[in-house]
C-alpha positions as CSV (number, residue, x, y, z in Angstrom):
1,X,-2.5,1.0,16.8
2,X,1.2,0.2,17.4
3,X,4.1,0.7,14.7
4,X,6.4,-2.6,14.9
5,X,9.9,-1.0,14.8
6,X,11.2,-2.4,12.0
7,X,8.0,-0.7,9.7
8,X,7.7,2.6,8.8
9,X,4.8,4.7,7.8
10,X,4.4,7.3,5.3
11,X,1.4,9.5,3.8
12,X,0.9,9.8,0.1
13,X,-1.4,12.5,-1.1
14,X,-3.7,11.3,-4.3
15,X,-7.0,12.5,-5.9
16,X,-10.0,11.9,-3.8
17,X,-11.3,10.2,-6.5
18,X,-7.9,7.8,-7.4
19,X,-8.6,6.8,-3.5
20,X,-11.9,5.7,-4.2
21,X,-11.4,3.7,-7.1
22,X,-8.3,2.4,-5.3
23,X,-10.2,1.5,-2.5
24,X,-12.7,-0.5,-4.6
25,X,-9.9,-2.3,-6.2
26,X,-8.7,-2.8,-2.9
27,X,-12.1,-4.9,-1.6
28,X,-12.1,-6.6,-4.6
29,X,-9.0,-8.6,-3.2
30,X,-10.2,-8.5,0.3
31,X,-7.8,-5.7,1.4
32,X,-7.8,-2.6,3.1
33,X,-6.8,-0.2,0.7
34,X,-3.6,0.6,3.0
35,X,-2.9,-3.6,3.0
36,X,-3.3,-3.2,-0.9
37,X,-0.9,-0.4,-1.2
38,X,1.8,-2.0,1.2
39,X,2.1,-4.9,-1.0
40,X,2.4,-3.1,-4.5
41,X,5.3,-1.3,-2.5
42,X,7.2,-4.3,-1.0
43,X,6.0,-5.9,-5.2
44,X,7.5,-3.3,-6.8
45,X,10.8,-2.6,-5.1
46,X,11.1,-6.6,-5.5
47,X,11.0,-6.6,-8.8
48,X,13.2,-4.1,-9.1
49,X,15.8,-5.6,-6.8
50,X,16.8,-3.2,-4.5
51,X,17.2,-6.4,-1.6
52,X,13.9,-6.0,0.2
């Protein structure tokens, strides 16, 4: 898999068992659990206006 340029990837280290959960909630939304967390990023810096 190939990074566009203008994205950046990071690692986040959680509980095995927050990951599960979060993966559940993930499918629940159709998402991979990496799509799910990209978007509660790119949500939260919106709402907190820092000009994404």
């Amino acid at each position: 898999m190939v990074i566009k340029q203008d994205k950046h990837r990071f690692v986040v280290i959680i509980e095995k068992d927050i990951f599960e959960k979060f993966k559940i909630a993930a499918a629940e939304e159709n998402r991979s659990a990496s799509n799910l967390a990209a978007k509660l990023i790119n949500d939260y810096v919106k709402q907190h206006n820092h000009n994404v």
